[in-house]
N, C-alpha and C positions, 0 to 999 in steps of 0.2 A: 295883705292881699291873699286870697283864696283861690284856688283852682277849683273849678265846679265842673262837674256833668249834668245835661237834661236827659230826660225823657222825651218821647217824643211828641208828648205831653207840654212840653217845657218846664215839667217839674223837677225840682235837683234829686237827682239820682246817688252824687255823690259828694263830697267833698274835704279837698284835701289843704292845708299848708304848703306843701310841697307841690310843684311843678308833676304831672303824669303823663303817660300816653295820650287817656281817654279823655282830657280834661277838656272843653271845647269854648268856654270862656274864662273873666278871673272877674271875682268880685270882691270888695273893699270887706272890710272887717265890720264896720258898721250898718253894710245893706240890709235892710231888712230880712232879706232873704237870708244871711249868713245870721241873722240873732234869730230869726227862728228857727234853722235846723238845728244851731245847739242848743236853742230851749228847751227842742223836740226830745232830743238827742239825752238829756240832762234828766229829765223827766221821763224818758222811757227807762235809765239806768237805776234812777230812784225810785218806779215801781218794780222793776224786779227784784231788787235789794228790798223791799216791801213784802214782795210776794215770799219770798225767799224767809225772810225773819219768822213771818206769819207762820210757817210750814216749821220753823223750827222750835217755835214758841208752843204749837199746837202738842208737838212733842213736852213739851218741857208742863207745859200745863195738863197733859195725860196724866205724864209719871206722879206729878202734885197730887191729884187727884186718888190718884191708884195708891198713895205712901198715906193719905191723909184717913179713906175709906180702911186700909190695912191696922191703921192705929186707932180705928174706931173715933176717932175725931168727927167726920160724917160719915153719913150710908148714903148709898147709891138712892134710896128712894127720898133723900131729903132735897133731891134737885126733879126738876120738872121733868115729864113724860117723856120729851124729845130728846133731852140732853142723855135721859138714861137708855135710851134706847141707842143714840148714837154712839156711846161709851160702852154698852153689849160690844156693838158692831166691830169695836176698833181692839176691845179686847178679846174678840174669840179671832179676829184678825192677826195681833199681833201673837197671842199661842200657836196659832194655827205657823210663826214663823220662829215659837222659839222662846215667845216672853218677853219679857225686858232688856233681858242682855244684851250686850253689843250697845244701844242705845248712842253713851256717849263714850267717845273714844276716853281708854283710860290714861293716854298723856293730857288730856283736859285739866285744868287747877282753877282755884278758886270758886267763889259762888255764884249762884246764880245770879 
């Protein structure tokens, strides 16, 4: 059983396991309504952790790129117009705070 809040909407606002103040009905575990706000709920947790990855990966595939270009393995004009343009951008960026350092924390271990 769930404690729920509407809107005034009648849409659920809130909902909890436990008994609350603002709770204004209770619904069964299997109402429809209770498997779609954790579907919702589930799926909004696992796009952030998405977003999140993406934002750290773009990191990780910078520095690739900047280690790879440095050992002469490719040059920046072996990738397309846009890409190299966007890779200026992010490296007069990150000089503009310093470089590479800091990057990843040095208690970090193992590989990528």
């Amino acid at each position: 059983m769930f404690y729920v809040q509407r809107d005034a909407q009648g849409q659920l606002v809130r909902v909890e396991a436990a008994a609350y103040a603002e709770a204004t009905e209770t619904l069964p575990a299997d109402h429809h309504e209770i498997q779609a706000w954790y579907a919702n709920e589930v799926m909004e947790t696992s796009l952030k952790q998405l977003k999140q990855s993406d934002l750290e990966m773009i990191r990780v595939l910078d520095d690739l790129i900047q280690v790879l270009t440095s050992k002469g393995v490719i040059r920046v004009t072996d990738l397309p117009p846009a890409a190299q343009a966007k890779l200026m951008d992010r490296t007069q960026a990150r000089e503009a705070l310093g470089g590479l350092s800091h990057l990843i924390d040095d208690e970090e271990t193992g590989l990528i």
